[in-house]
Structures are given as C-alpha cells and as structure tokens.
N, C-alpha and C positions, 0 to 999 in steps of 0.2 A: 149622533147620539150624545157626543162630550156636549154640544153645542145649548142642547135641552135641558141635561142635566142639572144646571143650577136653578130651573124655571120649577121643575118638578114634572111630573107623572103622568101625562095628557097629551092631547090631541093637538100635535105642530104643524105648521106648514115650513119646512128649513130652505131655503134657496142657497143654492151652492151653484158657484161658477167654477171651473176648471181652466187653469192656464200653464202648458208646457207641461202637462201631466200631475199636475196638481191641484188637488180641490180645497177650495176659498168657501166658508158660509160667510154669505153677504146678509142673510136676514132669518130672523126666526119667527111665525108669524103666529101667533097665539088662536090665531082665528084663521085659520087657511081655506083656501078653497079647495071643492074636492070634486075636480071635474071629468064625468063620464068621458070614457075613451081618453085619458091621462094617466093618470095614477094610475087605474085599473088596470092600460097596457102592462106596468111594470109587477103590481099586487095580488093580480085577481080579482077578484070580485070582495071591492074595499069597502061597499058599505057592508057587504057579511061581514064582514071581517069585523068592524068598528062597531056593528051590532052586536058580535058576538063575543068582545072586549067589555063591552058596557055592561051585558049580560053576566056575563062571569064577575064582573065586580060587583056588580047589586046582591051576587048570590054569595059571594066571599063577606059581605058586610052582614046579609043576613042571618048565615052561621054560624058570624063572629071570627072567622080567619084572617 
C-alpha cells in the first residue's frame, strides 16, 4: 500500500519478492494483469470485487460525497 501511495487511488499491479523473510516491491504496474485462478486464489472473487469498487465510486460522485 506505502508503495501506491504517491501514484494515487487505483487499480495496481505491485510485484513484491521476498528474501530471508523480507518483502522487496520490485515493480508497481499501473496496468496489471488480472488473471483467473491467481489473484482470485488469494481475493475472491476479484472482478466482484473491482466491479463493486467502481460501482460505489460512480455512486459517491453522483451524490457528491
């Protein structure tokens, strides 16, 4: 999340490596891929999820919150 933070408010792809119990972000990808049986292992069910993100912000911009 520190890693995103200066980028802003959206949808990342972060690569993080781990060495000796410690995690490395090698890349932060603006555009990531979001592929079935990956992500979702660890998420859920990510495009709801991502749907249901985009949803609640169109509906927060059109009540003006």
């Amino acid at each position: 999340m520190k890693a995103t933070r200066p980028i802003g408010n959206g949808l990342y792809g972060v690569d993080i490596k781990e060495k000796n119990g410690v995690g490395y972000v090698i890349e932060v990808n603006d555009n990531p891929n979001i592929d079935q049986g990956v992500e979702d292992l660890y998420l859920g069910d990510i495009y709801k999820i991502i749907i249901s993100e985009i949803m609640r912000r169109m509906e927060a911009r059109r009540s003006g919150s």
